[in-house]
PDB file with SEQRES, HELIX, SHEET and CRYST1 records, atoms N, CA, C and O in Angstrom:
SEQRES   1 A   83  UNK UNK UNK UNK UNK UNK UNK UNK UNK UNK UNK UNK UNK          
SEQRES   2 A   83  UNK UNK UNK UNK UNK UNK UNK UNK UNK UNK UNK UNK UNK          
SEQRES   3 A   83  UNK UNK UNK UNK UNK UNK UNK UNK UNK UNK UNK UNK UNK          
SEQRES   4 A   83  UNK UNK UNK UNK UNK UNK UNK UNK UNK UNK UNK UNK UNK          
SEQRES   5 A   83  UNK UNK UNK UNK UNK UNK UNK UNK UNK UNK UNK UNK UNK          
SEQRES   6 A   83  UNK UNK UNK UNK UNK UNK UNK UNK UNK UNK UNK UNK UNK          
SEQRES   7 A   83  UNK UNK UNK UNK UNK                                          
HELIX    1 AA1 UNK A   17  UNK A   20  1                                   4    
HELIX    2 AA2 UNK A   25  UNK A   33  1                                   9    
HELIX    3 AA3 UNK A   68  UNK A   71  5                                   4    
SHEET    1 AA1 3 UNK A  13  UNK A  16  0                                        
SHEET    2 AA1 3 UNK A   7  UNK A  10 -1                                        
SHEET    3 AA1 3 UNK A  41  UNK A  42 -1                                        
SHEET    1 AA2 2 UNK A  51  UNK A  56  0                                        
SHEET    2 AA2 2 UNK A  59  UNK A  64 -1                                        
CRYST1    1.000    1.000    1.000  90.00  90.00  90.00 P 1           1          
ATOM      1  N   UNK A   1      43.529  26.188   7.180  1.00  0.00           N  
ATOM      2  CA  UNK A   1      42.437  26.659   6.359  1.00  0.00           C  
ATOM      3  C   UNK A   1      41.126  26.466   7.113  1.00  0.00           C  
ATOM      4  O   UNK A   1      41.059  25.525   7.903  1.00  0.00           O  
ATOM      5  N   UNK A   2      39.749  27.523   6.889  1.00  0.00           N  
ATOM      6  CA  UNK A   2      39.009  27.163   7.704  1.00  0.00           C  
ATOM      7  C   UNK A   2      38.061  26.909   6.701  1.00  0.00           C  
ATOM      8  O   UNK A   2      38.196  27.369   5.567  1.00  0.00           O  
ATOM      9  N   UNK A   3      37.026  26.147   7.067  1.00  0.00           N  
ATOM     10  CA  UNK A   3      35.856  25.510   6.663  1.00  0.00           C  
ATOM     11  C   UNK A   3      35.141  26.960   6.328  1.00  0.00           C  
ATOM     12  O   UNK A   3      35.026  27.719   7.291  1.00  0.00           O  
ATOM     13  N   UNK A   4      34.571  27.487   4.839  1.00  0.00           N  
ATOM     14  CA  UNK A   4      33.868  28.231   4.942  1.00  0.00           C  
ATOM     15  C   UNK A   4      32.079  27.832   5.626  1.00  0.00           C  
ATOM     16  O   UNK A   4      31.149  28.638   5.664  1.00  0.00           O  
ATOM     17  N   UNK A   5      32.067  27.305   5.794  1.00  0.00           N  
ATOM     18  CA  UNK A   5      30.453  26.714   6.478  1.00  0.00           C  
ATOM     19  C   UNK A   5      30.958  26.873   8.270  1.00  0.00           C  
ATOM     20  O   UNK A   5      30.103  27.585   8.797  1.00  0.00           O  
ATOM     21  N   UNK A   6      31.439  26.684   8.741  1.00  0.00           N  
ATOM     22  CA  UNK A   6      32.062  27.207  10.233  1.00  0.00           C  
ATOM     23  C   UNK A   6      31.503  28.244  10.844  1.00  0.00           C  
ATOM     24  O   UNK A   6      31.986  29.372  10.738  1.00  0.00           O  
ATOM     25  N   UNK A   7      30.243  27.945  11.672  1.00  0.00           N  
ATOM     26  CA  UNK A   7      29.350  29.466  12.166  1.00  0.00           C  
ATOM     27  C   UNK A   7      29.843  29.472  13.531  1.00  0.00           C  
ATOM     28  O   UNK A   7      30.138  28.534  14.271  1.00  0.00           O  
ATOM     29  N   UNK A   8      29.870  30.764  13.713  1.00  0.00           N  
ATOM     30  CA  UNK A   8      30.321  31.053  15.044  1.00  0.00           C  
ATOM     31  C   UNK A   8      29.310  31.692  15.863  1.00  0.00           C  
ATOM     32  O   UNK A   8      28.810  32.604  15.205  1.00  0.00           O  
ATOM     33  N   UNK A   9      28.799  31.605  17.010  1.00  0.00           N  
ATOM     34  CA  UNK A   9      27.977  32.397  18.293  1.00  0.00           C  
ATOM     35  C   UNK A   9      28.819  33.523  18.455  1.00  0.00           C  
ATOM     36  O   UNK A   9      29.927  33.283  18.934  1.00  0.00           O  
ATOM     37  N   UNK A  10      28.589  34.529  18.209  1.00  0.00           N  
ATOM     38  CA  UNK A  10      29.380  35.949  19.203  1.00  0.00           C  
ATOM     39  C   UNK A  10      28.492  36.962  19.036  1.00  0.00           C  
ATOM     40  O   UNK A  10      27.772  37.197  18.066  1.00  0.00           O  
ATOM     41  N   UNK A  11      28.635  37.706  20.354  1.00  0.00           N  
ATOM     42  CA  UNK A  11      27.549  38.671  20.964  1.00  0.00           C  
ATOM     43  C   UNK A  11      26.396  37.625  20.130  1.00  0.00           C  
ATOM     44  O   UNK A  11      26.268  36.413  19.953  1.00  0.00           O  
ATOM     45  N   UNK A  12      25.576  39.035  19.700  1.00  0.00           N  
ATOM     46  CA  UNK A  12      23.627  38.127  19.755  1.00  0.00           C  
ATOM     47  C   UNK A  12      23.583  37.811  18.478  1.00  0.00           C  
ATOM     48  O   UNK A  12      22.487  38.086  17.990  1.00  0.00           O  
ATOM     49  N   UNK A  13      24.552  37.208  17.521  1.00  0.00           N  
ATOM     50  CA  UNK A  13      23.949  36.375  16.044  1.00  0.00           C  
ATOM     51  C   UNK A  13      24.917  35.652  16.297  1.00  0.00           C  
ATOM     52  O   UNK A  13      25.385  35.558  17.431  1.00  0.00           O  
ATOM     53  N   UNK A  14      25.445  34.922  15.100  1.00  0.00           N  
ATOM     54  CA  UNK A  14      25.856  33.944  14.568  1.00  0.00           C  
ATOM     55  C   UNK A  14      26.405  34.155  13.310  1.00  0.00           C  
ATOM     56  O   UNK A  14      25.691  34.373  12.331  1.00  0.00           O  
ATOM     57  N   UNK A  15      27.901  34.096  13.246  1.00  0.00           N  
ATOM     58  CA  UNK A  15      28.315  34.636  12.078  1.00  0.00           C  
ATOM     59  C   UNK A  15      29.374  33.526  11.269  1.00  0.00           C  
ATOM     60  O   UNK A  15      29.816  32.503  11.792  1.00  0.00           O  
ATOM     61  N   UNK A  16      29.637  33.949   9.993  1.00  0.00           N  
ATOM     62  CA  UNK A  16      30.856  32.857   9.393  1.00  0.00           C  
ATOM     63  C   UNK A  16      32.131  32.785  10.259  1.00  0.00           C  
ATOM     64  O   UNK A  16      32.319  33.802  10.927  1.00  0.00           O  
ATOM     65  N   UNK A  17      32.845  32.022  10.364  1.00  0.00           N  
ATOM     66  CA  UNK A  17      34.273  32.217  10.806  1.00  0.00           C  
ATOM     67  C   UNK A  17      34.854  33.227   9.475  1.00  0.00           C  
ATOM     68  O   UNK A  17      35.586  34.174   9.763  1.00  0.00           O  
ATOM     69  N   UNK A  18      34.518  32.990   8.151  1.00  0.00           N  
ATOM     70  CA  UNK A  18      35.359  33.755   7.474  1.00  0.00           C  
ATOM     71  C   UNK A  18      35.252  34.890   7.339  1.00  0.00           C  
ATOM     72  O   UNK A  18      36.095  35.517   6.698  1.00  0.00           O  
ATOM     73  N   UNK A  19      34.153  35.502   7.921  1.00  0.00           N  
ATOM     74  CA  UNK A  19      33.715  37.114   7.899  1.00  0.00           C  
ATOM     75  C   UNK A  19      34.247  37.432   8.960  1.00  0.00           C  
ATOM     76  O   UNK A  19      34.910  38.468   8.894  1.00  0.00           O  
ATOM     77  N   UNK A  20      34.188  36.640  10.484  1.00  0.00           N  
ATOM     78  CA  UNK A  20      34.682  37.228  11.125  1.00  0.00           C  
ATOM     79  C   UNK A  20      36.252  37.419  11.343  1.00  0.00           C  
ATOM     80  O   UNK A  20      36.775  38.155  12.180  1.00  0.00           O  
ATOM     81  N   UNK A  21      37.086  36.351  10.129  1.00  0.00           N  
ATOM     82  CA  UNK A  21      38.563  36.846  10.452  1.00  0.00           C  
ATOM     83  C   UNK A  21      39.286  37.635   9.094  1.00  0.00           C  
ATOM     84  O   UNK A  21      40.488  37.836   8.922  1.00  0.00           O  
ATOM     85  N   UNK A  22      37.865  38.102   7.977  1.00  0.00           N  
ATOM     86  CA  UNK A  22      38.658  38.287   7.043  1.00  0.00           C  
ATOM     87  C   UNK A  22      37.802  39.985   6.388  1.00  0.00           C  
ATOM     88  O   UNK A  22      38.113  40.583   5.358  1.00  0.00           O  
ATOM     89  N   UNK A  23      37.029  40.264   7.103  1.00  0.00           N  
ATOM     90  CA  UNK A  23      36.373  41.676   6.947  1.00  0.00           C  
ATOM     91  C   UNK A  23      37.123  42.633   8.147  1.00  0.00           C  
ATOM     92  O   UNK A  23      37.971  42.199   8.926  1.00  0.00           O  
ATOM     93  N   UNK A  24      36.723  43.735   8.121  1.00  0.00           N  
ATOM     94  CA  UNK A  24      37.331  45.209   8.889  1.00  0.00           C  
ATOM     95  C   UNK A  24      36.094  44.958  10.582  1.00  0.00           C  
ATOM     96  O   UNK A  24      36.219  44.962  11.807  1.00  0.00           O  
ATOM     97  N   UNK A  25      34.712  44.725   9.271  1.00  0.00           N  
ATOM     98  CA  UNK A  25      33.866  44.827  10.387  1.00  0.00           C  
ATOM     99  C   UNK A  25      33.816  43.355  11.643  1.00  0.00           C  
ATOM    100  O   UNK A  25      33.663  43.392  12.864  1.00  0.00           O  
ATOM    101  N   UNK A  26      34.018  42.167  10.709  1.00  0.00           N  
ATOM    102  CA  UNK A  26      34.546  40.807  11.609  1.00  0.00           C  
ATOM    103  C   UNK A  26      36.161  41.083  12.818  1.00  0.00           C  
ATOM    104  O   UNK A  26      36.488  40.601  13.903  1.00  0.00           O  
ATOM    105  N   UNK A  27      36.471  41.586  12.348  1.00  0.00           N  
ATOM    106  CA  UNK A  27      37.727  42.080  12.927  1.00  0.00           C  
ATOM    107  C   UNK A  27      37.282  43.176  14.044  1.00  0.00           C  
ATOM    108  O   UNK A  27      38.016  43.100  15.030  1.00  0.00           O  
ATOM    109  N   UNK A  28      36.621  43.831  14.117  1.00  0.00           N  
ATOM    110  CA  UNK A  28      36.260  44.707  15.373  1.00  0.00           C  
ATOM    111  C   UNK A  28      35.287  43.833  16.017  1.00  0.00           C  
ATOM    112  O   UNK A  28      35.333  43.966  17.240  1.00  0.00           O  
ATOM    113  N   UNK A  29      34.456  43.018  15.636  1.00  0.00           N  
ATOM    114  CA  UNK A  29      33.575  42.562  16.449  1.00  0.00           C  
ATOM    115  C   UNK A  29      34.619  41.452  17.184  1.00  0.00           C  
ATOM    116  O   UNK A  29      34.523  41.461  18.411  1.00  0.00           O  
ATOM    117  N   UNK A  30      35.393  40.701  16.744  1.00  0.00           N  
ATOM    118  CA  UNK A  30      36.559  40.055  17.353  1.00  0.00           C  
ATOM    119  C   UNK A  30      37.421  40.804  18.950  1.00  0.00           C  
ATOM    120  O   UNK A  30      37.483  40.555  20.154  1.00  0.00           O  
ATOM    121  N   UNK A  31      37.877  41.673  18.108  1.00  0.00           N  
ATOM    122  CA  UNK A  31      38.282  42.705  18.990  1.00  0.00           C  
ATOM    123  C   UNK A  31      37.469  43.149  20.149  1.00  0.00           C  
ATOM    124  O   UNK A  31      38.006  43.212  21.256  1.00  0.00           O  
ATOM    125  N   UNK A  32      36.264  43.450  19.997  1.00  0.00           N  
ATOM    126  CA  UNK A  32      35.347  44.355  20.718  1.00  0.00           C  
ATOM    127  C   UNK A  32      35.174  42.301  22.170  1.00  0.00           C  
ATOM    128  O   UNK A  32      35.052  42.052  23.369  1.00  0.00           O  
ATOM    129  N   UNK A  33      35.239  41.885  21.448  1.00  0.00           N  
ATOM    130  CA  UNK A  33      34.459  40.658  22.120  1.00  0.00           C  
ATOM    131  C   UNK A  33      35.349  40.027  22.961  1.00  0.00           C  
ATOM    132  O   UNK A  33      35.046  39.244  23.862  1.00  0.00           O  
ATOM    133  N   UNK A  34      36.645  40.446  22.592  1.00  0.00           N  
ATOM    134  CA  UNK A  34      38.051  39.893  23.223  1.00  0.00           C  
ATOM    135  C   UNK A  34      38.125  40.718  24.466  1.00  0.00           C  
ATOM    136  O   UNK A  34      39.101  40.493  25.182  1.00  0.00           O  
ATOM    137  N   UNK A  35      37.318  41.585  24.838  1.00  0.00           N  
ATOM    138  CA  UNK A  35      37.380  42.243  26.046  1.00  0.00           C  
ATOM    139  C   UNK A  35      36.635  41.853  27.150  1.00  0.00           C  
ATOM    140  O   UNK A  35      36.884  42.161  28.316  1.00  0.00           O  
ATOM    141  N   UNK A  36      35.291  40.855  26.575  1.00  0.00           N  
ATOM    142  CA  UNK A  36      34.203  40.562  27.252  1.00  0.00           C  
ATOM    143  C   UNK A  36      34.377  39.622  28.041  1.00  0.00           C  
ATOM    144  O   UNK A  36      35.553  39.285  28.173  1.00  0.00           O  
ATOM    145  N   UNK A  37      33.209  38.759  28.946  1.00  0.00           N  
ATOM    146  CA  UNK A  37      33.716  37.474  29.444  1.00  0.00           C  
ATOM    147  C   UNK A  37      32.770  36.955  28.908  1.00  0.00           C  
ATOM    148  O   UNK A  37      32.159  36.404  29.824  1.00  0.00           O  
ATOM    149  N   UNK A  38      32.123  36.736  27.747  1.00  0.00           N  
ATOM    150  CA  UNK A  38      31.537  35.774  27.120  1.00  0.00           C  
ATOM    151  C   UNK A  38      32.369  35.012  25.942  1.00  0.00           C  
ATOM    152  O   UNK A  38      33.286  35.547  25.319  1.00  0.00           O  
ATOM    153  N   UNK A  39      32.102  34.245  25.823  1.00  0.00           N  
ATOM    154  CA  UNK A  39      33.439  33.707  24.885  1.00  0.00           C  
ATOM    155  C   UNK A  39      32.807  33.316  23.919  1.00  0.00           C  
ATOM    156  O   UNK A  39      31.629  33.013  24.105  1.00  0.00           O  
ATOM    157  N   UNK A  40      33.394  33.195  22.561  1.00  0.00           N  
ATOM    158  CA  UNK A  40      32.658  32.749  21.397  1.00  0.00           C  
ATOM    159  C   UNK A  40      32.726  31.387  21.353  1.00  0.00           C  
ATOM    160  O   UNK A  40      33.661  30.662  21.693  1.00  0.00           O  
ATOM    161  N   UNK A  41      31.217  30.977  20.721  1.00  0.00           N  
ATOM    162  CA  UNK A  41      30.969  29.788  20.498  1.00  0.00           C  
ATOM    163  C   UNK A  41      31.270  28.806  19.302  1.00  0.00           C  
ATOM    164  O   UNK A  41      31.138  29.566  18.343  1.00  0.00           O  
ATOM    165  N   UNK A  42      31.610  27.518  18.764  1.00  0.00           N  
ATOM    166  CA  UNK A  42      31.574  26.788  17.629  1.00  0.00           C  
ATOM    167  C   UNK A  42      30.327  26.378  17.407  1.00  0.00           C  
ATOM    168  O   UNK A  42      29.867  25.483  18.117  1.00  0.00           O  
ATOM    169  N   UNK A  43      29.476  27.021  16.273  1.00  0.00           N  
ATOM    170  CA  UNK A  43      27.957  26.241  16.652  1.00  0.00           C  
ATOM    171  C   UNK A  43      28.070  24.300  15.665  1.00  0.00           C  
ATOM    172  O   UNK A  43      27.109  23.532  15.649  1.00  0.00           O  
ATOM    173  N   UNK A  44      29.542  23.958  14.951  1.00  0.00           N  
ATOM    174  CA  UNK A  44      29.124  22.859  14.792  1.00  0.00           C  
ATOM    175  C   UNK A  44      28.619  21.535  15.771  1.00  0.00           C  
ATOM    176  O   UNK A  44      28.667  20.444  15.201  1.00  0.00           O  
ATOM    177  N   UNK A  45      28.178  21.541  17.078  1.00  0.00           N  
ATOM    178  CA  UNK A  45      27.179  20.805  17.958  1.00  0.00           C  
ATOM    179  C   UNK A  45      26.411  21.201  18.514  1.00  0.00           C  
ATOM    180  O   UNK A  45      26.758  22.206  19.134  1.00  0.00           O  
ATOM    181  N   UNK A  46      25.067  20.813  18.690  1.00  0.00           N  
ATOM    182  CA  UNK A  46      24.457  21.476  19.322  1.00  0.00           C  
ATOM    183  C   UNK A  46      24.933  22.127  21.007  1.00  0.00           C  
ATOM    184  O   UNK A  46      25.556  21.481  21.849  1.00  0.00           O  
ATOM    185  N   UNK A  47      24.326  23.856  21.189  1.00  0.00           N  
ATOM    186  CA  UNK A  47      24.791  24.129  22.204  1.00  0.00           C  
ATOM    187  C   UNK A  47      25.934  24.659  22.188  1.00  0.00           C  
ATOM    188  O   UNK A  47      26.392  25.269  23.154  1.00  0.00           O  
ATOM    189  N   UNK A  48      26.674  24.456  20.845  1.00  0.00           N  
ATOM    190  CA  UNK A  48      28.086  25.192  20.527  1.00  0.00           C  
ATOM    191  C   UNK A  48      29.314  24.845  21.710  1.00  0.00           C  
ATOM    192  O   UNK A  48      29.069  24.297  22.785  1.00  0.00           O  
ATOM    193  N   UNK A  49      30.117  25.107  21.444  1.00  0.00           N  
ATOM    194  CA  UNK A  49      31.419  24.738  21.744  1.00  0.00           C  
ATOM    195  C   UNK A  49      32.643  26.077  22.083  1.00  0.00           C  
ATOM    196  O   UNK A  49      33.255  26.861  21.357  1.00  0.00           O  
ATOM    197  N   UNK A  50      32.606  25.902  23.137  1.00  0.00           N  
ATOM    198  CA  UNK A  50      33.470  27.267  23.396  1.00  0.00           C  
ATOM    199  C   UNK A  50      34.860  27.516  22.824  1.00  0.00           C  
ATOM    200  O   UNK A  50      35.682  26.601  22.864  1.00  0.00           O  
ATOM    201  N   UNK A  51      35.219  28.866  22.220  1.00  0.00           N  
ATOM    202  CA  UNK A  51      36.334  28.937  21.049  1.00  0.00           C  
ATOM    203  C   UNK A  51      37.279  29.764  22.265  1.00  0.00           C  
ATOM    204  O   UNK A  51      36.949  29.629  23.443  1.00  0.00           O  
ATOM    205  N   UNK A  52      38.537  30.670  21.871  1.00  0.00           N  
ATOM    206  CA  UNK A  52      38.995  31.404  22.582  1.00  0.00           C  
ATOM    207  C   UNK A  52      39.168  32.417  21.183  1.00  0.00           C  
ATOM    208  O   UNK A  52      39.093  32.007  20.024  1.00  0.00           O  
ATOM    209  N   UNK A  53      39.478  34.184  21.705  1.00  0.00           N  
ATOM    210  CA  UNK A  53      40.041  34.907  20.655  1.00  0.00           C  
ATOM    211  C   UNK A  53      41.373  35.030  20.867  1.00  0.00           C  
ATOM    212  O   UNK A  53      41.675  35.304  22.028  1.00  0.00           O  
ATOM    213  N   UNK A  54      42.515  34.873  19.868  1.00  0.00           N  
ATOM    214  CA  UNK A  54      43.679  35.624  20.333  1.00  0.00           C  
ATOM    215  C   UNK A  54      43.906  36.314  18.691  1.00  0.00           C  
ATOM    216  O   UNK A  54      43.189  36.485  17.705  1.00  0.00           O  
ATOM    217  N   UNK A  55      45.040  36.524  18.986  1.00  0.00           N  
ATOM    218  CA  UNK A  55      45.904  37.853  18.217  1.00  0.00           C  
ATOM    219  C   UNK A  55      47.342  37.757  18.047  1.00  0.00           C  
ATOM    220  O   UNK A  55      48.182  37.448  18.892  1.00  0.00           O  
ATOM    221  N   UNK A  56      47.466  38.007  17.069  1.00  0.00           N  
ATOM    222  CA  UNK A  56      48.460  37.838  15.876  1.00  0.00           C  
ATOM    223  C   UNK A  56      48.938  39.360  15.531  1.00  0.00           C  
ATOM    224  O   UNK A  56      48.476  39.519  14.401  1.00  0.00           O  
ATOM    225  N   UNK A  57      49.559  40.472  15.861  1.00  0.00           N  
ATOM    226  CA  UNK A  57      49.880  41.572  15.466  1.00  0.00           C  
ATOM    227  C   UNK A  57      48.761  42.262  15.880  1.00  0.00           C  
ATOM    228  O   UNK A  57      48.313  42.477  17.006  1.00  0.00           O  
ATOM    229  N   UNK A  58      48.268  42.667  14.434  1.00  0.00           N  
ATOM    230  CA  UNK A  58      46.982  43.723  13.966  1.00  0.00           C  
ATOM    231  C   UNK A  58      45.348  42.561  13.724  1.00  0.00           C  
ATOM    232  O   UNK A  58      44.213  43.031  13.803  1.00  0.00           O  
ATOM    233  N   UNK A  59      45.567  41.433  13.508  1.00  0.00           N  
ATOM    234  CA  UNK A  59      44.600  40.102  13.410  1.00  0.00           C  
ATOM    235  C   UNK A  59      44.209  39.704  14.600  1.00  0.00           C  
ATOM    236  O   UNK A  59      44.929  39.547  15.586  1.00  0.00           O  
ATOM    237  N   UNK A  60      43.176  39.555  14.523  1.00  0.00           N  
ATOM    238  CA  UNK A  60      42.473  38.727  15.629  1.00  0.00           C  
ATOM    239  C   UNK A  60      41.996  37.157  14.929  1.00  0.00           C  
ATOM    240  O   UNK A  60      41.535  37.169  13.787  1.00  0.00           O  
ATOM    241  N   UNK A  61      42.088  36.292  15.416  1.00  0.00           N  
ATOM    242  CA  UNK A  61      41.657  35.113  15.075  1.00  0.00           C  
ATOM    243  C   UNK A  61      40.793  34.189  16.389  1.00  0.00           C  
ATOM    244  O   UNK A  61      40.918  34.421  17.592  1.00  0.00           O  
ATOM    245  N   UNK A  62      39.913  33.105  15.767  1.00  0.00           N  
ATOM    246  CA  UNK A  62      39.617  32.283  16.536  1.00  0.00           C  
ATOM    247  C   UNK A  62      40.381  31.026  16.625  1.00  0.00           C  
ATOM    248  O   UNK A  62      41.250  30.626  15.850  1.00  0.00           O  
ATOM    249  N   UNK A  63      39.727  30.227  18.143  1.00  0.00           N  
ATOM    250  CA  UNK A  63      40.642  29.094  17.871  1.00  0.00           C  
ATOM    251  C   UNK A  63      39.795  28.311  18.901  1.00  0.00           C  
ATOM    252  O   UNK A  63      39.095  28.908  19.719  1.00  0.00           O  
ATOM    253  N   UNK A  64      39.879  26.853  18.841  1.00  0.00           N  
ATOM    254  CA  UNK A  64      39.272  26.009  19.784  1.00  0.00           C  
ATOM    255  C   UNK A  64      40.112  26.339  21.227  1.00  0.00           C  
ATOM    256  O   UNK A  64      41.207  26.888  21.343  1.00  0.00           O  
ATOM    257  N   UNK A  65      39.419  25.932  22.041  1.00  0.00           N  
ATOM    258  CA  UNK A  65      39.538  25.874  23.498  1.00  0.00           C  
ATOM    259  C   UNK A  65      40.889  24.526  23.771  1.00  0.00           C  
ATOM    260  O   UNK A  65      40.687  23.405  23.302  1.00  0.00           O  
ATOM    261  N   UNK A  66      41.826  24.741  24.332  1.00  0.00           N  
ATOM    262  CA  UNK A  66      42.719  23.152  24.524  1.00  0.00           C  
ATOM    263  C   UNK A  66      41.835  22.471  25.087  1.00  0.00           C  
ATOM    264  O   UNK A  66      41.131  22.890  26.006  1.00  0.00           O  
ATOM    265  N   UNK A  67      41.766  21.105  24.489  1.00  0.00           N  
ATOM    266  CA  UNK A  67      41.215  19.667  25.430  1.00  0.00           C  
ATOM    267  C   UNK A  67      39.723  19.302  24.294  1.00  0.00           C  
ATOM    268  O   UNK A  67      39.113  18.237  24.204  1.00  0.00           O  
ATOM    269  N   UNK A  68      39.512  20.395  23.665  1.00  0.00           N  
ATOM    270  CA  UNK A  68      37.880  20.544  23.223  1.00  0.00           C  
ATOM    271  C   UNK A  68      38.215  19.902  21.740  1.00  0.00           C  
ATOM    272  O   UNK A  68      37.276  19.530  21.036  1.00  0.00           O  
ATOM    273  N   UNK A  69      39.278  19.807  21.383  1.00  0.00           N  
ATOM    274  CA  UNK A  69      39.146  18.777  20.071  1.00  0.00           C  
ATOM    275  C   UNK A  69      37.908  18.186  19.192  1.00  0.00           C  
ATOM    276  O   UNK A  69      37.235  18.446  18.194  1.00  0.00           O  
ATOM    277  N   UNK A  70      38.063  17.160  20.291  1.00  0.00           N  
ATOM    278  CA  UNK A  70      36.805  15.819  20.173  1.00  0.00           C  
ATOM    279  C   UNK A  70      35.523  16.011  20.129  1.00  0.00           C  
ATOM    280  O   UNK A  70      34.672  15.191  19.783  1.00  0.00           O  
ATOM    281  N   UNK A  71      35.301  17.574  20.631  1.00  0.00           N  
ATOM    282  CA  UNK A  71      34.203  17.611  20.743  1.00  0.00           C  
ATOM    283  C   UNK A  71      33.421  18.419  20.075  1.00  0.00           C  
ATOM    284  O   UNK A  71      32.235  18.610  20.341  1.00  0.00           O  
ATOM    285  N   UNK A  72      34.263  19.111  18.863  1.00  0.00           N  
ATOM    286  CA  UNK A  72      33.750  19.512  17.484  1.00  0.00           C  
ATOM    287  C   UNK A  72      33.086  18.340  16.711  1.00  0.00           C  
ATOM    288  O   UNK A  72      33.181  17.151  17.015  1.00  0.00           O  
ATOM    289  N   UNK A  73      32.502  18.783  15.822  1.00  0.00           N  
ATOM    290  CA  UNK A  73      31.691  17.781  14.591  1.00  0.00           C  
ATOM    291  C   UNK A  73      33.327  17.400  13.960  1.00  0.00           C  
ATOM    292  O   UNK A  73      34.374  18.047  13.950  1.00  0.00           O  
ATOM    293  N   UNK A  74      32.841  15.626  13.311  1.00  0.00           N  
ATOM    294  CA  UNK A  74      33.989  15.552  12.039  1.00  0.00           C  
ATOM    295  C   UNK A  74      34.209  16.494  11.306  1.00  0.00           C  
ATOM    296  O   UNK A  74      35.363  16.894  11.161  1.00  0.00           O  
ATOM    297  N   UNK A  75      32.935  17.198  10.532  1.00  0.00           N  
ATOM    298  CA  UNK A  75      33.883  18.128   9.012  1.00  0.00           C  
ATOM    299  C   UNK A  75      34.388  19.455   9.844  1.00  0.00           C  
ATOM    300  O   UNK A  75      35.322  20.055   9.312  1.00  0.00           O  
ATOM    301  N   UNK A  76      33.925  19.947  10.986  1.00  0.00           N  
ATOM    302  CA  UNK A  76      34.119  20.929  11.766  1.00  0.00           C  
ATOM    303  C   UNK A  76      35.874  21.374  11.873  1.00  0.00           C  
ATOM    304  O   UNK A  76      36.520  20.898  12.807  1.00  0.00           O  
ATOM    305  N   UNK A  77      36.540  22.270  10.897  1.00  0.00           N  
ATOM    306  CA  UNK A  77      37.482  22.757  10.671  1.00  0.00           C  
ATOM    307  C   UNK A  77      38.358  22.953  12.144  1.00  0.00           C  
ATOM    308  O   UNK A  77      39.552  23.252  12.140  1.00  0.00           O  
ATOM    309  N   UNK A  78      37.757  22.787  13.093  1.00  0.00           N  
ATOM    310  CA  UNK A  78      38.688  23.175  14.468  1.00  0.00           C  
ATOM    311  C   UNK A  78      38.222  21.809  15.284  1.00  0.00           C  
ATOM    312  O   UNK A  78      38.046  21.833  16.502  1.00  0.00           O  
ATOM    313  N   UNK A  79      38.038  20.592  14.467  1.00  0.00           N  
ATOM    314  CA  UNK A  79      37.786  19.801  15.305  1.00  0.00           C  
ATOM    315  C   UNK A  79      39.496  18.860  15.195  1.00  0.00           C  
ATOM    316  O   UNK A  79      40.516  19.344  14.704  1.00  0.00           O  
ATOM    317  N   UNK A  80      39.420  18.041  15.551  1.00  0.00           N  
ATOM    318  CA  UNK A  80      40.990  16.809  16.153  1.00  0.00           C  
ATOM    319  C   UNK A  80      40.596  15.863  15.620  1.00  0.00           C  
ATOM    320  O   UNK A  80      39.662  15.136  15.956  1.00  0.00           O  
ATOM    321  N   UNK A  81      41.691  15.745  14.204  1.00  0.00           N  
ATOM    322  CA  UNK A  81      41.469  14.391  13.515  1.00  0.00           C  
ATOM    323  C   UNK A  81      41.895  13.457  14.809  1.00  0.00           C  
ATOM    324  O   UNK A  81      42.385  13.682  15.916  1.00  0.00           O  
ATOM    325  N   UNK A  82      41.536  12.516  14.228  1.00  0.00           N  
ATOM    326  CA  UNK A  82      41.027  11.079  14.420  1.00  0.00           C  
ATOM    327  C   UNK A  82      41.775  10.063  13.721  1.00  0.00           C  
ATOM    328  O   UNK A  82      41.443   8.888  13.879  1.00  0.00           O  
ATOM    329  N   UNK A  83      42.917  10.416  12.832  1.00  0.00           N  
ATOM    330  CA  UNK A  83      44.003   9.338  12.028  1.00  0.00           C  
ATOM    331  C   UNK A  83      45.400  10.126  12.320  1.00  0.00           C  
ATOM    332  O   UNK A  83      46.465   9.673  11.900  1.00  0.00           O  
TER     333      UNK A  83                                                      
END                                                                             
């Protein structure tokens, strides 16, 4: 489940994670961005936190980077509990 408060950096704003995996138009900008070499950001720390896109069928989803756990915020939905 993702944190609806979860903002993401991609191309030039900053958007929900839930718009971008659960609208037509979040879903092409996913898509469109999965081609690029800029990678989307987690803005829960400052400076954001680099995500990766992958894909599931017809879905595009986000996901933390391996190793980058720790280095999300606590309430930060893609961060690595700690118990």
């Amino acid at each position: 489940m993702t944190s609806p408060g979860q903002r993401i950096a991609l191309g030039t704003g900053i958007h929900q994670l839930e718009w971008l995996e659960e609208t037509r138009a979040g879903q092409e900008m996913l898509a469109a961005s999965r081609q690029g070499d800029r990678r989307p950001r987690c803005m829960c720390a400052p400076g954001g936190i680099e995500m990766y896109i992958g894909r599931r069928g017809r879905l595009f989803y986000l996901s933390r980077m391996p190793g980058t756990g720790s280095l999300h915020a606590d309430s930060c939905a893609s961060g690595e509990s700690t118990t």
